[in-house]
Backbone as numpy.savetxt, mean C-alpha at the origin, in Angstrom:
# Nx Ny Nz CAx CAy CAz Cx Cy Cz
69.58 15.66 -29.01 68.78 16.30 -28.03 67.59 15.45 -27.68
67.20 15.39 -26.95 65.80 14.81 -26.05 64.46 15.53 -26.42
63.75 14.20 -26.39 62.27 15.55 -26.43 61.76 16.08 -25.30
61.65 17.43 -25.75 61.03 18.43 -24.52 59.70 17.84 -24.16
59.44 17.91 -22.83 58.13 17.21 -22.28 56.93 18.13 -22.98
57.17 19.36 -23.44 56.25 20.39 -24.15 56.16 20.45 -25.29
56.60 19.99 -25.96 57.54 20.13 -27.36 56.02 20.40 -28.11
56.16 21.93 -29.31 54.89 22.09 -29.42 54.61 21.74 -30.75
55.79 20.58 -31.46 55.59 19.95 -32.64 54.66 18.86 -32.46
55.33 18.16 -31.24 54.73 17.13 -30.99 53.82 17.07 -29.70
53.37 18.10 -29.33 52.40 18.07 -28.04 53.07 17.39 -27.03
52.26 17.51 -25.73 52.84 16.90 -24.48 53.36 15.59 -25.02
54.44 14.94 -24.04 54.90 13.92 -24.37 53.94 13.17 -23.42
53.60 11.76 -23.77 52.75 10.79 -22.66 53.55 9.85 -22.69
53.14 9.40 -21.17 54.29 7.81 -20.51 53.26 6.77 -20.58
53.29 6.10 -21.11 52.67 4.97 -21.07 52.98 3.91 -20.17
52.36 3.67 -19.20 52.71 1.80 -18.75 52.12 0.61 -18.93
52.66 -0.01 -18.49 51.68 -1.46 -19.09 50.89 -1.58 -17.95
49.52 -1.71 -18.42 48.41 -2.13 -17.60 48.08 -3.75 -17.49
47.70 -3.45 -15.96 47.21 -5.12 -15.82 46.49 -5.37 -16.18
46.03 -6.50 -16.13 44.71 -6.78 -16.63 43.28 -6.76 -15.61
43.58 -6.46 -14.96 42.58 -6.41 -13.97 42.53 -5.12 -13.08
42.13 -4.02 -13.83 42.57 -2.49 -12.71 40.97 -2.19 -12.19
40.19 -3.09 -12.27 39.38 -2.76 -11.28 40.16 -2.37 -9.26
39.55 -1.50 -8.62 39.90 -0.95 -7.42 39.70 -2.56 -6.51
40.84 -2.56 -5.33 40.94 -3.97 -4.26 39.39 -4.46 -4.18
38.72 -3.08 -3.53 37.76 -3.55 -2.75 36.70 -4.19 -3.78
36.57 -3.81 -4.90 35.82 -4.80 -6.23 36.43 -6.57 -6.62
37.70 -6.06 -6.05 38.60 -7.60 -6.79 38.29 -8.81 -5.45
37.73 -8.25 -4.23 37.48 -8.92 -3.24 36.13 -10.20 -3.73
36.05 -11.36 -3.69 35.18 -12.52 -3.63 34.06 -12.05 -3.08
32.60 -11.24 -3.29 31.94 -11.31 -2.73 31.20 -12.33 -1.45
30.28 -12.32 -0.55 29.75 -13.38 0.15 28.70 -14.45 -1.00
28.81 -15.38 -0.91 27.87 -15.90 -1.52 26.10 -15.62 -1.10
25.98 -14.94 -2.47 24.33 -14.42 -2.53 23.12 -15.81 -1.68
23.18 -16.87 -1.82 22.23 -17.73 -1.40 22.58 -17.72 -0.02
23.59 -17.42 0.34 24.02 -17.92 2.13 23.49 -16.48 2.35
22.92 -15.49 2.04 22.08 -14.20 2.21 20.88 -14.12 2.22
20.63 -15.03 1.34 19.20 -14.76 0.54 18.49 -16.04 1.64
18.37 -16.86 1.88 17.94 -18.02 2.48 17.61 -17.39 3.47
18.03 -17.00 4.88 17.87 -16.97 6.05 16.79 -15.84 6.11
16.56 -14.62 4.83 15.56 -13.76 5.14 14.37 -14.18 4.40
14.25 -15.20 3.57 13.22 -15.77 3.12 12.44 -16.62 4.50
13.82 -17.48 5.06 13.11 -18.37 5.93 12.23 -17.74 7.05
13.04 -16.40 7.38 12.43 -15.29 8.46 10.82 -14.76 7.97
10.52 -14.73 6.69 9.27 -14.25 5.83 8.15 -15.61 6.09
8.50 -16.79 6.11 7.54 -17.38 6.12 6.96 -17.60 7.60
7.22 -17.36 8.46 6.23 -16.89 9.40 5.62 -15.60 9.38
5.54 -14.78 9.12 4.79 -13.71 8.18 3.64 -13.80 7.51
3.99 -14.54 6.59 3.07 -15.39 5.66 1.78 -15.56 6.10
1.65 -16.58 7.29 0.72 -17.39 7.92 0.93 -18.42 6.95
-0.61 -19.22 7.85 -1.00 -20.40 7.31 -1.68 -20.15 6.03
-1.92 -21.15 5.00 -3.03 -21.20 3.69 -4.18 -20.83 4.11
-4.86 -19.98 3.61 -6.20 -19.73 3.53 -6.72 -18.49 4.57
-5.89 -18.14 5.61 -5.95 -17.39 6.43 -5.68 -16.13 5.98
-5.33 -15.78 5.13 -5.20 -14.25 4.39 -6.25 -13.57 4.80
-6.74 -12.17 4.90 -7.21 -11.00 4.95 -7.12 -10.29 3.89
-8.22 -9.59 3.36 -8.18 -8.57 2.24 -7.94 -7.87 2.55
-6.85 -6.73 2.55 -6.43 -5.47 2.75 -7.48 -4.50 2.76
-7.61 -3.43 3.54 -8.68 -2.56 3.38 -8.54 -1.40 2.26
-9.44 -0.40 1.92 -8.81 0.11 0.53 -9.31 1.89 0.98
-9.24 1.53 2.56 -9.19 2.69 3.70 -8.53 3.06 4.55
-7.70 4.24 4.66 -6.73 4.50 5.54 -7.26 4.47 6.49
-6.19 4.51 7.66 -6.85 5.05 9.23 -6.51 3.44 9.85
-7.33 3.82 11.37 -7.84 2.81 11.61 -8.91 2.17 11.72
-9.33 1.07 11.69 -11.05 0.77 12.05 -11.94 1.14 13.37
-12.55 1.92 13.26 -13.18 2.77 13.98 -14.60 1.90 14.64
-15.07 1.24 13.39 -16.75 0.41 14.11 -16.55 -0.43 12.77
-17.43 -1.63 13.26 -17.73 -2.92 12.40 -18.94 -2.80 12.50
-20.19 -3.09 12.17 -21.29 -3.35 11.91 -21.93 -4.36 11.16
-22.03 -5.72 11.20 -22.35 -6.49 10.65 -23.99 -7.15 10.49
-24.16 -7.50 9.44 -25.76 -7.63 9.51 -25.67 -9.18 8.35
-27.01 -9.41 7.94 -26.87 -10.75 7.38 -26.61 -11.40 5.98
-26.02 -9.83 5.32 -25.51 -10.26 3.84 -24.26 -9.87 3.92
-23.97 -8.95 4.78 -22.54 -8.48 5.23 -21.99 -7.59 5.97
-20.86 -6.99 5.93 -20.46 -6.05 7.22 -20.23 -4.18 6.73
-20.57 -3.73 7.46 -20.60 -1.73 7.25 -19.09 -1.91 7.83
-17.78 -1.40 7.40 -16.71 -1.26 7.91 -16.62 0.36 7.85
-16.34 1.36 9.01 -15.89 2.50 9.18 -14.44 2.59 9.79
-13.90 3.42 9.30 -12.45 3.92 9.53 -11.49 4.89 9.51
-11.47 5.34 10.86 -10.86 7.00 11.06 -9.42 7.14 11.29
-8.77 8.16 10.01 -7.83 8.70 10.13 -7.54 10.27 10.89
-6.69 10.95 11.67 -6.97 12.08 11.88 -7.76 12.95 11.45
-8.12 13.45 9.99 -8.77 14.34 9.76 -10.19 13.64 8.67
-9.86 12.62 8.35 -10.69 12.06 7.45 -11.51 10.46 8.37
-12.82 10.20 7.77 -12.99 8.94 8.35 -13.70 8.32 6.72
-13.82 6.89 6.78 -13.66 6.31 5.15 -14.63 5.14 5.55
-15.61 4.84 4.55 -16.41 3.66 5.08 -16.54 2.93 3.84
-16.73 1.57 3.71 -17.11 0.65 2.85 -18.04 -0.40 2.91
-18.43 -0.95 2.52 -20.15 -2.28 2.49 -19.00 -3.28 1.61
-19.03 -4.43 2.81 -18.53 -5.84 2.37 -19.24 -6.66 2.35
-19.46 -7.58 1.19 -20.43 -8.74 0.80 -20.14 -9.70 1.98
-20.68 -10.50 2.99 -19.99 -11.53 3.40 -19.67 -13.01 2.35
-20.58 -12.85 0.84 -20.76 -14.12 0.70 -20.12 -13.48 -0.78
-19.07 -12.93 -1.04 -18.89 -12.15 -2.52 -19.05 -13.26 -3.61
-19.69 -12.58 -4.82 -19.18 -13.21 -6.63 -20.62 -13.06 -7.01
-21.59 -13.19 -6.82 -23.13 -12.29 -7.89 -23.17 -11.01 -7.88
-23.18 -10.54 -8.82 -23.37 -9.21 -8.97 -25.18 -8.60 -7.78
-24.34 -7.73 -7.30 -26.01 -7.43 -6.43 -26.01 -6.04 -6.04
-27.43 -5.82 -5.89 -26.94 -3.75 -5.50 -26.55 -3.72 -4.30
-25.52 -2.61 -3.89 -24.89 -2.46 -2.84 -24.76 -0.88 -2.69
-24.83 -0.17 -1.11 -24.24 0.87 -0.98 -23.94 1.26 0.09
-23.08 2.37 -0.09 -22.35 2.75 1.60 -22.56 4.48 1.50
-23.12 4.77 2.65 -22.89 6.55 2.58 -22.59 6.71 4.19
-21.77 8.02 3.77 -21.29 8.58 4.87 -21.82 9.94 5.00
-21.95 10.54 6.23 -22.01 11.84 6.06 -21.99 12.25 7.30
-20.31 13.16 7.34 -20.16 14.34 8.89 -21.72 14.98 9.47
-21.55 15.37 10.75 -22.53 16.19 11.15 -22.40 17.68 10.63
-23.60 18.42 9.64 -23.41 19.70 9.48 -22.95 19.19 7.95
-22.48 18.60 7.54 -21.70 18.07 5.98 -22.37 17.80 5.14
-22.16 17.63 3.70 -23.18 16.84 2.66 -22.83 15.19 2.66
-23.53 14.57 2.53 -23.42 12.98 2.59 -22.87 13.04 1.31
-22.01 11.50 1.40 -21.49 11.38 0.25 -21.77 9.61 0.21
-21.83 9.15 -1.09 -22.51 7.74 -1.00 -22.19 7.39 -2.35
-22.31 5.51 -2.25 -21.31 5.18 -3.53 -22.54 3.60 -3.68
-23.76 3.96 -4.64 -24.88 2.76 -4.35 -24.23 2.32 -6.33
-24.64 0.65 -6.22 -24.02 0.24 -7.95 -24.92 -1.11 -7.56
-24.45 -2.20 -8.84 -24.51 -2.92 -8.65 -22.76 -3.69 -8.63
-22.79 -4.91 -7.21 -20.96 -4.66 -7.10 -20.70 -6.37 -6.70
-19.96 -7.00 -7.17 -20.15 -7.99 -6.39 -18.94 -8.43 -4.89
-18.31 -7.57 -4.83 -17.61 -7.49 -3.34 -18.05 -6.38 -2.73
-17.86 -5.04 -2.66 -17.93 -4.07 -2.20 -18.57 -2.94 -2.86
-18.81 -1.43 -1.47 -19.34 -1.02 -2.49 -18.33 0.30 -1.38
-17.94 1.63 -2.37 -17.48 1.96 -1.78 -15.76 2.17 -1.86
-14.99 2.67 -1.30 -14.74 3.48 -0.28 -15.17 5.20 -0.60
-16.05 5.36 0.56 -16.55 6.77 0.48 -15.54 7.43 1.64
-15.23 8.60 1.55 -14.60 9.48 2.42 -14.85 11.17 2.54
-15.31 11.12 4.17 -15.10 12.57 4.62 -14.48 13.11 5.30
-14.33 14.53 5.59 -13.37 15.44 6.26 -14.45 15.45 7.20
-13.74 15.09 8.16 -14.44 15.07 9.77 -14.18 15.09 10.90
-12.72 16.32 10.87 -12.08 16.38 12.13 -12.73 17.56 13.12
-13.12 16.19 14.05 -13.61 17.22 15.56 -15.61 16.98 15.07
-15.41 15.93 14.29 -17.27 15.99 14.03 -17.57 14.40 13.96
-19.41 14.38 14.55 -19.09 13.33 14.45 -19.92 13.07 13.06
-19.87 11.40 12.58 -20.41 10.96 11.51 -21.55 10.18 11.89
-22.31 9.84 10.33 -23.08 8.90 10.40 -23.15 7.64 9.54
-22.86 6.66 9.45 -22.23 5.77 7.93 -23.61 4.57 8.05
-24.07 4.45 6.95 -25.18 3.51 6.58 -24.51 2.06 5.27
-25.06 0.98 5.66 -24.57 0.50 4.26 -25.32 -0.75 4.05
-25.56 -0.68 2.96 -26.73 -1.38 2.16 -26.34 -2.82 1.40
-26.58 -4.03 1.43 -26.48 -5.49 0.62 -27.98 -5.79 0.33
-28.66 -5.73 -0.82 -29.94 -5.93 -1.49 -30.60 -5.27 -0.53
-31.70 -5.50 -0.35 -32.60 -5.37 0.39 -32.22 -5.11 2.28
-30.84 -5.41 2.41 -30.92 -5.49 3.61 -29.89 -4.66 4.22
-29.57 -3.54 5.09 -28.87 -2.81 5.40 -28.93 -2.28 6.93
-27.98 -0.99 7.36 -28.10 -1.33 8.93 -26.96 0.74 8.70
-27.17 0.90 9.47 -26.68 2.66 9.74 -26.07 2.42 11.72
-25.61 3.16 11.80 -24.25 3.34 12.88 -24.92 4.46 13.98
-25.63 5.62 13.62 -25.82 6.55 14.28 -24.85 7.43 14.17
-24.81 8.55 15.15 -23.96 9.44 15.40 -22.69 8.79 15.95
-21.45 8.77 15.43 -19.97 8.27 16.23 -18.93 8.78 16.33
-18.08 8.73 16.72 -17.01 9.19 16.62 -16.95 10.60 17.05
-18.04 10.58 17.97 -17.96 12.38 18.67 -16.78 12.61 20.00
């Protein structure tokens, strides 16, 4: 007699076949593109991006956009309004000694808010809620500083 495919001495019967050696699925067994003939052409696309040496910009560490510059002779008052918020900071023009620095902001009708240290790049980022108002942003390098007035009305 044959064994029953159920047989409950010996449990299901199993078929075995011989496996290849390679049962990964076609689309895996396919030669990928070569990675460098990829990688090259979007690097080369990045270096105009880049710029030139030395031309970099410090990122601002204020959302929005830049709203007013104010520059005076140790450095610049940067303000910058996002929809509901506007954000100001005091940039050294000449940064690396430690020196007192400060920046305050304050909506019309609002409490000022202000960020004075001793700093040697910046001083700052202060931020208020100031949608539909206007502000007033002041900012201070030693002894020498400069305020905006009423803006952004």
């Amino acid at each position: 007699m044959g064994a029953n495919v159920f047989d409950i001495a010996a449990g299901p019967a199993r078929r075995t076949a011989a496996k290849p050696a390679d049962v990964r699925p076609a689309a895996a067994r396919r030669r990928p593109m070569p990675v460098r003939l990829l990688v090259l052409p979007l690097l080369l696309g990045l270096v105009p991006l880049l710029g030139a040496p030395g031309t970099a910009q410090a990122a601002s560490v204020c959302t929005g956009r830049p709203a007013k510059t104010v520059g005076f002779s140790t450095g610049e008052l940067r303000v910058y309004k996002s929809r509901a918020h506007v954000c100001a900071v005091t940039v050294a023009k000449k940064p690396g000694k430690r020196r007192t620095m400060s920046v305050t902001l304050q909506p019309r009708g609002g409490h000022t808010v202000s960020d004075k240290g001793s700093y040697t790049k910046m001083a700052g980022p202060v931020t208020v809620n100031a949608l539909n108002r206007c502000v007033r942003a002041t900012g201070g390098i030693g002894k020498k500083s400069v305020s905006t007035g009423w803006i952004l009305c």
